[in-house]
C-alpha positions as a Markdown table, in Angstrom:
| # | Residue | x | y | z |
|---|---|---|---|---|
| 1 | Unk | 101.9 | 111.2 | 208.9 |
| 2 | Unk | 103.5 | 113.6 | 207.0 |
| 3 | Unk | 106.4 | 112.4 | 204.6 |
| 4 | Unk | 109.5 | 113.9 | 202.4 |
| 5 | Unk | 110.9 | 112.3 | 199.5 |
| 6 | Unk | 114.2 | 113.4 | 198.1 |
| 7 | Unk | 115.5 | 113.0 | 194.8 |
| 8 | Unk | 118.0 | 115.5 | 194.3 |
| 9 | Unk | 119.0 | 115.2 | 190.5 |
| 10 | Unk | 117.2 | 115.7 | 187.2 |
| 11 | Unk | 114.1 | 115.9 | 185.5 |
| 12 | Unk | 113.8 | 112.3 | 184.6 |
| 13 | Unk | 115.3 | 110.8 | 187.8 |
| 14 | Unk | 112.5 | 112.3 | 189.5 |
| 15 | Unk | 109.9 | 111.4 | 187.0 |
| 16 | Unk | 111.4 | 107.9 | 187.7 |
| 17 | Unk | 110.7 | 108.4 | 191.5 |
| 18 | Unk | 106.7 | 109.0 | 190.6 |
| 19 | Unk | 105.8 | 105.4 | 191.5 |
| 20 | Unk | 107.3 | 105.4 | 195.1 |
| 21 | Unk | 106.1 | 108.9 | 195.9 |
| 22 | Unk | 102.8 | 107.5 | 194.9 |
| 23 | Unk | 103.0 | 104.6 | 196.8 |
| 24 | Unk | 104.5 | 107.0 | 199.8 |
| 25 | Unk | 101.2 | 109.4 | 199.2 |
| 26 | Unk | 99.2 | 106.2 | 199.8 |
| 27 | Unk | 100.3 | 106.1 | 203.7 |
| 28 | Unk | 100.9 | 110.0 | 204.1 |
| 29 | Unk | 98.6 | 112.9 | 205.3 |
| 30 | Unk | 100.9 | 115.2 | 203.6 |
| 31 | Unk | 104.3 | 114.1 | 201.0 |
| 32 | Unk | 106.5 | 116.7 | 200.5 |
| 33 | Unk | 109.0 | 116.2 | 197.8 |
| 34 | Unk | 113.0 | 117.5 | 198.1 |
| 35 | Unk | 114.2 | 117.6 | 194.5 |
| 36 | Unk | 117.1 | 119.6 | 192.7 |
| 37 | Unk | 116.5 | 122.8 | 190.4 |
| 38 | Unk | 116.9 | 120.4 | 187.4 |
| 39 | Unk | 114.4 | 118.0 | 188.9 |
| 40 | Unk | 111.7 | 121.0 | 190.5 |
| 41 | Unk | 109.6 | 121.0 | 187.1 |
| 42 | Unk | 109.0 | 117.0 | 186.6 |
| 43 | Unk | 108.0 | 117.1 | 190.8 |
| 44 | Unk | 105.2 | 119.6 | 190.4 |
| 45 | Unk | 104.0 | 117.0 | 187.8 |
| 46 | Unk | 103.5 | 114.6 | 190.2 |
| 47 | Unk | 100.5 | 112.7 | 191.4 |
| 48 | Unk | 100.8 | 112.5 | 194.9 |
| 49 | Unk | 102.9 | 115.4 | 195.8 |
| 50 | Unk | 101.5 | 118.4 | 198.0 |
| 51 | Unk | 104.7 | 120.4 | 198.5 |
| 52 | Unk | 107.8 | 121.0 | 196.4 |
| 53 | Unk | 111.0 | 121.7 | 198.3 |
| 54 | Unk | 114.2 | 122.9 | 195.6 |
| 55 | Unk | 117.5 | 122.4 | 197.1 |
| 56 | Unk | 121.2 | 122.4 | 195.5 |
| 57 | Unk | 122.7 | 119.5 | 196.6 |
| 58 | Unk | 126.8 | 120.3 | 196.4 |
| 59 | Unk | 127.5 | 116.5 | 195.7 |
| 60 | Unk | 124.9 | 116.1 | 192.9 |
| 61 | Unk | 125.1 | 117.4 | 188.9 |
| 62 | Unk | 127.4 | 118.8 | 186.4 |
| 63 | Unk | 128.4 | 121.8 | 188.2 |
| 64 | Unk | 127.4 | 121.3 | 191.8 |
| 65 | Unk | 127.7 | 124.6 | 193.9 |
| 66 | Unk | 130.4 | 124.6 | 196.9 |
| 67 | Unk | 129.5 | 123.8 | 200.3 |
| 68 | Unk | 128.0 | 126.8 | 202.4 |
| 69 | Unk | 127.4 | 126.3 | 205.9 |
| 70 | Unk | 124.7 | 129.1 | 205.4 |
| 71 | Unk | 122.5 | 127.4 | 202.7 |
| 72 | Unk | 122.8 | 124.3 | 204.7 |
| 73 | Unk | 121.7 | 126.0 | 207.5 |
| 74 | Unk | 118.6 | 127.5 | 205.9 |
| 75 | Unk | 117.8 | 123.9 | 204.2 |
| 76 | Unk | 118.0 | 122.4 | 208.4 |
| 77 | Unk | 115.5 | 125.1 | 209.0 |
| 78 | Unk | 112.9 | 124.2 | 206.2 |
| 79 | Unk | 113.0 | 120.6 | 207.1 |
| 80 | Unk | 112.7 | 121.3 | 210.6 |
| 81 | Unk | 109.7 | 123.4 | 210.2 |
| 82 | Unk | 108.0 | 120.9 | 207.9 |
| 83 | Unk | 107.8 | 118.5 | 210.8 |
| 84 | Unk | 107.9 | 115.5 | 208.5 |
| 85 | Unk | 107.3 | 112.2 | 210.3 |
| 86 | Unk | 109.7 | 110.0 | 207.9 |
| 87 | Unk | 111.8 | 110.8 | 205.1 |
| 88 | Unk | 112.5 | 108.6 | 201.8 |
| 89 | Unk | 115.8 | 109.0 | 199.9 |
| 90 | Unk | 115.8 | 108.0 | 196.6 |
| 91 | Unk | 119.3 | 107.5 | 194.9 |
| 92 | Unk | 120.6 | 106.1 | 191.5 |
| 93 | Unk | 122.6 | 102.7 | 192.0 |
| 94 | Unk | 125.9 | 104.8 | 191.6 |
| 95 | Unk | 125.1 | 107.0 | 194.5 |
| 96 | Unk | 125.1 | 107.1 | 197.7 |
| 97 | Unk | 122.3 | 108.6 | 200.0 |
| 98 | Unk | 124.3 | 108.7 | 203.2 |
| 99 | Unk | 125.3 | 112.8 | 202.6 |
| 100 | Unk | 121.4 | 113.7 | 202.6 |
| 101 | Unk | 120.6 | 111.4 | 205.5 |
| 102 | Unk | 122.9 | 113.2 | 207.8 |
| 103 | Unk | 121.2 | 116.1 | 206.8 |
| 104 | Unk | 117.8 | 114.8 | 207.3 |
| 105 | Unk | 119.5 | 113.6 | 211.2 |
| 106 | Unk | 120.2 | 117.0 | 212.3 |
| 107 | Unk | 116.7 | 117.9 | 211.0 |
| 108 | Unk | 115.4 | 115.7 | 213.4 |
| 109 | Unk | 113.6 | 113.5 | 210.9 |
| 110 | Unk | 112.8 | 110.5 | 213.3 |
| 111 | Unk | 112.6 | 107.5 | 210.6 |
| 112 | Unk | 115.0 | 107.6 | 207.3 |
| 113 | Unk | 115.5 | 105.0 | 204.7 |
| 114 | Unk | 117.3 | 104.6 | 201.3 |
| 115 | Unk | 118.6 | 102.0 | 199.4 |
| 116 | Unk | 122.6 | 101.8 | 200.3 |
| 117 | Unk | 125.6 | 99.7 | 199.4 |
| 118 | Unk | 127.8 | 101.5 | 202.4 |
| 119 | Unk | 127.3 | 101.1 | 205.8 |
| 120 | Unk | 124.9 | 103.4 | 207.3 |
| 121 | Unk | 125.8 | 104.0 | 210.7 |
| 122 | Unk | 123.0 | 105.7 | 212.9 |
| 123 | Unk | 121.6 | 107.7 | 209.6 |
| 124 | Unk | 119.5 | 104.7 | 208.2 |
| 125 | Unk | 116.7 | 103.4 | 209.8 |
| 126 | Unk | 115.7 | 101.3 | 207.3 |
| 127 | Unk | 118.7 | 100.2 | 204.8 |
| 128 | Unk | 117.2 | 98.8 | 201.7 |
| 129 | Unk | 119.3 | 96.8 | 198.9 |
| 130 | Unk | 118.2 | 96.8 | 195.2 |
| 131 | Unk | 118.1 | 93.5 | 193.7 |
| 132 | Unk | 120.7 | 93.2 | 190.3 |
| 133 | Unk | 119.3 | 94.4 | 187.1 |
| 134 | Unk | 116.1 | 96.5 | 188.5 |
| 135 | Unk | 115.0 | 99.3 | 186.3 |
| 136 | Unk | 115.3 | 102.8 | 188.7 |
| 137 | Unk | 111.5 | 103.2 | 188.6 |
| 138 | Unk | 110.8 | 99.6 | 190.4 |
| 139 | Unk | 114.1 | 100.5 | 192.9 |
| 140 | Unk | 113.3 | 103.0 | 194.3 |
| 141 | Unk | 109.5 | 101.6 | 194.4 |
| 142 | Unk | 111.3 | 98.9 | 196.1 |
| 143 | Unk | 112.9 | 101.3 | 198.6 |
| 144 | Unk | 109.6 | 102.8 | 199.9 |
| 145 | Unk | 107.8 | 98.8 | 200.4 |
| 146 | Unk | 110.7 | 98.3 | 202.2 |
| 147 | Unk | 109.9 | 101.4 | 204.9 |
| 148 | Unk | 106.3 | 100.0 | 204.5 |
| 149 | Unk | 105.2 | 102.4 | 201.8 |
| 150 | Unk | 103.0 | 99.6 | 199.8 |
| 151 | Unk | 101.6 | 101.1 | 196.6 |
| 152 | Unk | 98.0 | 101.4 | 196.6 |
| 153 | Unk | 95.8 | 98.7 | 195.4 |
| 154 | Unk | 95.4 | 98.7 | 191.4 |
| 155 | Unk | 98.0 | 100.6 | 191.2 |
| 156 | Unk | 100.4 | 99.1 | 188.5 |
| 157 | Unk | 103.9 | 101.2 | 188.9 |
| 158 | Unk | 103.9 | 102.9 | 185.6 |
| 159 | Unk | 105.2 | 106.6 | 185.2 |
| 160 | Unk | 102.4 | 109.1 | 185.4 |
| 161 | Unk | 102.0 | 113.0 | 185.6 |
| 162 | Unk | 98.8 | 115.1 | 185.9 |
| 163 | Unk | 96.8 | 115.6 | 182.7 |
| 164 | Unk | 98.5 | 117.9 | 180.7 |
| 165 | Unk | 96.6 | 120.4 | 179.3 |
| 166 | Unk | 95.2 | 120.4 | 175.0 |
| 167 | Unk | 98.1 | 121.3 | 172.9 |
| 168 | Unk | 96.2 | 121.4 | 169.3 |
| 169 | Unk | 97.1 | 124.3 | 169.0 |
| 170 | Unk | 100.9 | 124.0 | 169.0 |
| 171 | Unk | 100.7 | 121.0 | 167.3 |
| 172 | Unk | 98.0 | 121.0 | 164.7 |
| 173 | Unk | 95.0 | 118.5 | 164.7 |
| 174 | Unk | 95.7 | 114.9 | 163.1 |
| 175 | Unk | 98.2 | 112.7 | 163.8 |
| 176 | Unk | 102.0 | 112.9 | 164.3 |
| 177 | Unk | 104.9 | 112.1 | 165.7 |
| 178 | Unk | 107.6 | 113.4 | 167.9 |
| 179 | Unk | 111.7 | 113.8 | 168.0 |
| 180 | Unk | 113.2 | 115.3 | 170.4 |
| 181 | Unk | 116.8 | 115.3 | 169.1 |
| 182 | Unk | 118.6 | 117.3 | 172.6 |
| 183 | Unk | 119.6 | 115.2 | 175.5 |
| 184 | Unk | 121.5 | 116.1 | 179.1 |
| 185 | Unk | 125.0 | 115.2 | 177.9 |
| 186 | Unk | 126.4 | 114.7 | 174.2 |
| 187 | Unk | 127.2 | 111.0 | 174.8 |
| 188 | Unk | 123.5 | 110.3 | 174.8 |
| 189 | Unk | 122.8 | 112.7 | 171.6 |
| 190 | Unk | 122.1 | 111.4 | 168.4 |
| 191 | Unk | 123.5 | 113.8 | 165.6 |
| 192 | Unk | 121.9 | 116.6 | 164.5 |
| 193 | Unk | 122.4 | 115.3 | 160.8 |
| 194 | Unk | 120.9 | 111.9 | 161.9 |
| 195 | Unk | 117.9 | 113.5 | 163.4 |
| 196 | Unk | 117.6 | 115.6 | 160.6 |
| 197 | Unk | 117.3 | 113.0 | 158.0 |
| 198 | Unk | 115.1 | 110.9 | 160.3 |
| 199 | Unk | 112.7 | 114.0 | 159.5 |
| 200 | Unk | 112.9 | 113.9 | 156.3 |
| 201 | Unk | 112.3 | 110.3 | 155.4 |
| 202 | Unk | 109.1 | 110.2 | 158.0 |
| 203 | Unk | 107.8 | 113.2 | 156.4 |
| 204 | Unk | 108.2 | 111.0 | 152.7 |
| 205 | Unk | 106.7 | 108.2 | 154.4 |
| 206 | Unk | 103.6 | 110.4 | 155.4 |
| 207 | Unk | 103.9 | 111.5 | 158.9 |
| 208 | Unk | 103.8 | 114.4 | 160.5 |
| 209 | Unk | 106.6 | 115.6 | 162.5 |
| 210 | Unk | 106.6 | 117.5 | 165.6 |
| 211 | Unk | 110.5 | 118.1 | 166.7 |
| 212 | Unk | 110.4 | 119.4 | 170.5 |
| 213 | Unk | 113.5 | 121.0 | 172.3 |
| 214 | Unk | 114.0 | 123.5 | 175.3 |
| 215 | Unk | 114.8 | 127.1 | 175.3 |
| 216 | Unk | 118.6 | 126.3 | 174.5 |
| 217 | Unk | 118.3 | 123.9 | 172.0 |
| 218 | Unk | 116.2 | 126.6 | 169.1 |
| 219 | Unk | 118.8 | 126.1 | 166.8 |
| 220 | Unk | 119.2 | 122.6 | 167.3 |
| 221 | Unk | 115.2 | 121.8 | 166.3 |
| 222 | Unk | 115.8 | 124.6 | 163.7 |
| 223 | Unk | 118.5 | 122.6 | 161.5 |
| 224 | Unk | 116.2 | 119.2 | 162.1 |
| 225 | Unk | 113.5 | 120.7 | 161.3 |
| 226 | Unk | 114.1 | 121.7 | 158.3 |
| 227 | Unk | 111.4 | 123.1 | 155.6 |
| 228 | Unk | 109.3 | 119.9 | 156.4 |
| 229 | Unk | 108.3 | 119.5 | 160.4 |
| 230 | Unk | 106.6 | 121.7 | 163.0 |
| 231 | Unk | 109.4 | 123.4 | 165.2 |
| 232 | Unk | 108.6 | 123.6 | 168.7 |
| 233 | Unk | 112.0 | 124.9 | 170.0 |
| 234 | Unk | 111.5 | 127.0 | 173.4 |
| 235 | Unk | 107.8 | 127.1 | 172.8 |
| 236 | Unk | 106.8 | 124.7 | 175.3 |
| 237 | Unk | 106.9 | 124.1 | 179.4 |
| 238 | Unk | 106.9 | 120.9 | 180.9 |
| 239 | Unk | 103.3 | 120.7 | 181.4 |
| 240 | Unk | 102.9 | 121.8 | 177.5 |
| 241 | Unk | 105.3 | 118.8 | 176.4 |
| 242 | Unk | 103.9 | 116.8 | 178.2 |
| 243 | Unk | 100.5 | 117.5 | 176.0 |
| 244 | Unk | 102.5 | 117.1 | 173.3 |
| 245 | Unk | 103.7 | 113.8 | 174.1 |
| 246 | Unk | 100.5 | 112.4 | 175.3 |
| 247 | Unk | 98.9 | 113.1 | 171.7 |
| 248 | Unk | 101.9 | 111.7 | 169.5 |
| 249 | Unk | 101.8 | 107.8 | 168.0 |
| 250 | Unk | 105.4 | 107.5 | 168.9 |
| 251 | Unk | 108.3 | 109.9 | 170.3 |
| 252 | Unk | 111.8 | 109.5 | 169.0 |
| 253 | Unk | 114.3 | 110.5 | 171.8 |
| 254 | Unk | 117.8 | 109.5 | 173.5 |
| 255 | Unk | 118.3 | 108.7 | 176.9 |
| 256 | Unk | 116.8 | 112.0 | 178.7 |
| 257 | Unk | 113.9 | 113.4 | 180.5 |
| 258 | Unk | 111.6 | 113.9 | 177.5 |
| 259 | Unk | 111.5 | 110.4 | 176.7 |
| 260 | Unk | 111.2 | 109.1 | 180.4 |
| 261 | Unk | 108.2 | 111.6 | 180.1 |
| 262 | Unk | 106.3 | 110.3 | 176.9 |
| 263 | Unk | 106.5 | 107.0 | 178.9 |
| 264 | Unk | 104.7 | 109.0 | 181.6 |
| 265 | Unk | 101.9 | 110.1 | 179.2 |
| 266 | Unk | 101.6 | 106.5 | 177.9 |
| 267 | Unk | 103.6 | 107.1 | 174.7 |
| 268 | Unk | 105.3 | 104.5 | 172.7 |
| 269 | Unk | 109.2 | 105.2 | 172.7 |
| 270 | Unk | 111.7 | 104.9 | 170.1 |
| 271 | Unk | 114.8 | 105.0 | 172.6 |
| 272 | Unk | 117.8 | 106.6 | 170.8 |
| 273 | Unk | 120.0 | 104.5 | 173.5 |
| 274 | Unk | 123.6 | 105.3 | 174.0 |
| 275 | Unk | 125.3 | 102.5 | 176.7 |
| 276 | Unk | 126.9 | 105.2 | 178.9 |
| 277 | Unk | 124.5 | 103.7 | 181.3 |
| 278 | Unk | 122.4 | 100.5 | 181.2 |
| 279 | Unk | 119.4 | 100.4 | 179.7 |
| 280 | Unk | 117.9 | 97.6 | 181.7 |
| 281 | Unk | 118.0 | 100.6 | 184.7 |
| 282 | Unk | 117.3 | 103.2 | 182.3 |
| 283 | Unk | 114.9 | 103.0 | 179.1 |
| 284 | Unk | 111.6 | 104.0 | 179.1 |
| 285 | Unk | 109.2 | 102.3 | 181.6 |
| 286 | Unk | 106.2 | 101.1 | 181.1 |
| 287 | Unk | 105.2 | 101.3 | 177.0 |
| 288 | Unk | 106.1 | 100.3 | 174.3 |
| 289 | Unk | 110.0 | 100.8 | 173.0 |
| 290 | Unk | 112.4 | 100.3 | 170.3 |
| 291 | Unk | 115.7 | 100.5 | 171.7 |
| 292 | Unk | 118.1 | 101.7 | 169.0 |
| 293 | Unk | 121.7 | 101.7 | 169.2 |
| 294 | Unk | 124.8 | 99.7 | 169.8 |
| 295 | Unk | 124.4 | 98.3 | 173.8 |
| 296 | Unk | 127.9 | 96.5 | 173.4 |
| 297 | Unk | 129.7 | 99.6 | 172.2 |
| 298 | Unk | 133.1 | 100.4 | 174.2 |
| 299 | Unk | 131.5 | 103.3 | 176.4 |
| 300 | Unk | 129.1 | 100.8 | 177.8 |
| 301 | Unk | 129.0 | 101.5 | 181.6 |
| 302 | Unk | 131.2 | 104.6 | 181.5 |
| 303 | Unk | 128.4 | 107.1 | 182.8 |
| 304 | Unk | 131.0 | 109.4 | 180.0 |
| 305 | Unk | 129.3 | 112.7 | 179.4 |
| 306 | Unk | 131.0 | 113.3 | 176.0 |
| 307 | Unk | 131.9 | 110.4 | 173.8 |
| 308 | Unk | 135.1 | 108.7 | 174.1 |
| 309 | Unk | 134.7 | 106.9 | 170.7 |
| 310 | Unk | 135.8 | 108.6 | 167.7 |
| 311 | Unk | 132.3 | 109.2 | 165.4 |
| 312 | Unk | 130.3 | 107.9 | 168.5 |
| 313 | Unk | 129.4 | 104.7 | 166.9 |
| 314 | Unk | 126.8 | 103.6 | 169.1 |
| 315 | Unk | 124.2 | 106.2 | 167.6 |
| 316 | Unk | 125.8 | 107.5 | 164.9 |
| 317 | Unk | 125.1 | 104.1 | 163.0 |
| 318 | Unk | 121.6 | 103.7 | 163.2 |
| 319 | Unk | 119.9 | 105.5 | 160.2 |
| 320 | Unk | 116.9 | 107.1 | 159.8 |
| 321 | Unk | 115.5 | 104.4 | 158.0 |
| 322 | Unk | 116.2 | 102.5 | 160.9 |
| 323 | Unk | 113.9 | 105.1 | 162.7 |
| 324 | Unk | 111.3 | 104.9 | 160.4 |
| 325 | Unk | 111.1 | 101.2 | 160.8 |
| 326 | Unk | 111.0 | 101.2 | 164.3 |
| 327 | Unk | 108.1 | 103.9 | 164.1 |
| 328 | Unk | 106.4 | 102.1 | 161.3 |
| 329 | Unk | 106.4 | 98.4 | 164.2 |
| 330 | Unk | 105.2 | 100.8 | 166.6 |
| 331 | Unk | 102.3 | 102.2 | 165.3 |
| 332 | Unk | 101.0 | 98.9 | 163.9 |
| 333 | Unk | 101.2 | 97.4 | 167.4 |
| 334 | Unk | 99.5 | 100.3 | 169.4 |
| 335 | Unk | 96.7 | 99.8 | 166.4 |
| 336 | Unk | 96.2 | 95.9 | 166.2 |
């Protein structure tokens, strides 16, 4: 049978979606995955996917393009040449899936499920509905039992990726550990002079440091760095960070892919948590985590992309001593 899987939005979300496409993979000759351009890198990282399709969805991200009859046109044709048996849409609780499963109709895609709060009409076959309070991870895993996509036996619904490759050599040899001060949207940032005095007092208290940051962010792991941490600002691919992750006793991140990836790599997390969005859906699955931050704050549930709290409170109170407390419990319970 061959399958598609769609998760159309960023690079977390769809390393979120890794335990359903596995558990897809499990019943498929061939899964072919559907994902945004901000979620293409975090699908080639997945076990379990043979085909990466990268499609701009006008009703998902940011700054979603307009609606082109053409570029719908040319997606129809993709799917209809791929041939796929059964298609699995994969959603966040706030959206719907009902615009892609049209899409997936005219494509002729025989069998379609999702999870799905509106009616579906004639574009769900199956129409799944998430029980309260599930983290997105064990949704959308959820989702694909209910189309009869069982995970595979021993498989316990953690994030993965495929190994990453040796990153001494960015990194140094000997221990460390990682922040990651940049996330997606402000709201879920902690400050740059937070992050750049949680650097400083780790470094007094003996760690390394290893700050991590994309192409855009240099001057952001710049000014945390500082004279005192290794600055790996733009110098690193997903695959790379991923590496870099995997070999770190904790990463310090907010809400955003990187941290949703260190989970992947089986990394302790000290979650730099903004309530925007719940953490019960959204903190790091599957290790270890410290969530930081105030979870009762007025923006809790907002989904705000810039605060609407003067000082952004929420983050901006914990310290970095706070930090370096939460790394200090983490360390002495991956070791005991």
């Amino acid at each position: 049978m061959r399958s598609l899987v769609v998760r159309l939005d960023s690079f977390g979300d769809v390393l979120l979606a890794g335990p359903a496409v596995r558990a897809v993979a499990a019943h498929s000759s061939h899964v072919a995955l559907l994902c945004g351009p901000r979620g293409a890198d975090a699908a080639r990282l997945l076990p379990g996917v043979d085909e990466v399709l990268v499609w701009e969805a006008p009703w998902e991200g940011f700054d979603p393009p307009p609606v082109r009859p053409a570029d719908i046109d040319a997606l129809l044709g993709r799917l209809r040449a791929g041939a796929y048996d059964s298609a699995l849409v994969l959603t966040s609780f706030h959206q719907s899936p009902l615009p892609t499963a049209l899409l997936l109709r005219l494509a002729g895609i025989a069998r379609i499920g999702a999870n799905s709060t509106d009616h579906p009409g004639r574009l769900l076959d199956v129409r799944h509905r998430r029980l309260p309070g599930r983290h997105e991870a064990e949704a959308a895993r959820d989702t694909a039992a209910a189309m009869g996509f069982t995970p595979p036996p021993g498989d316990d619904g953690r994030l993965r990726v495929l190994p990453p490759p040796d990153t001494g050599g960015l990194t140094g040899y000997g221990p460390y550990v990682v922040l990651h001060p940049g996330a997606s949207a402000p709201a879920r940032a902690w400050s740059p002079h937070r992050c750049a005095e949680a650097v400083t007092l780790l470094a007094d208290a003996g760690h390394r440091v290893v700050v991590t940051g994309g192409p855009g962010e240099r001057d952001l792991t710049r000014r945390v760095s500082g004279e005192v941490a290794v600055d790996l600002g733009g110098r690193t691919s997903p695959r790379t960070l991923a590496g870099v992750l995997r070999l770190a006793d904790v990463v310090i991140s907010a809400n955003t892919g990187p941290a949703h990836l260190a989970a992947a790599v089986g990394t302790p997390v000290v979650s730099l948590f903004a309530p925007v969005v719940p953490a019960e859906r959204w903190a790091p699955h599957g290790v270890p985590v410290i969530l930081l931050g105030d979870q009762s704050a007025p923006c809790a549930d907002t989904r705000a992309l810039t605060c609407p709290v003067p000082g952004h409170p929420c983050l901006d109170e914990v310290t970095g001593q706070d930090v370096v407390r939460a790394v200090h419990k983490l360390i002495q319970e991956r070791h005991s």
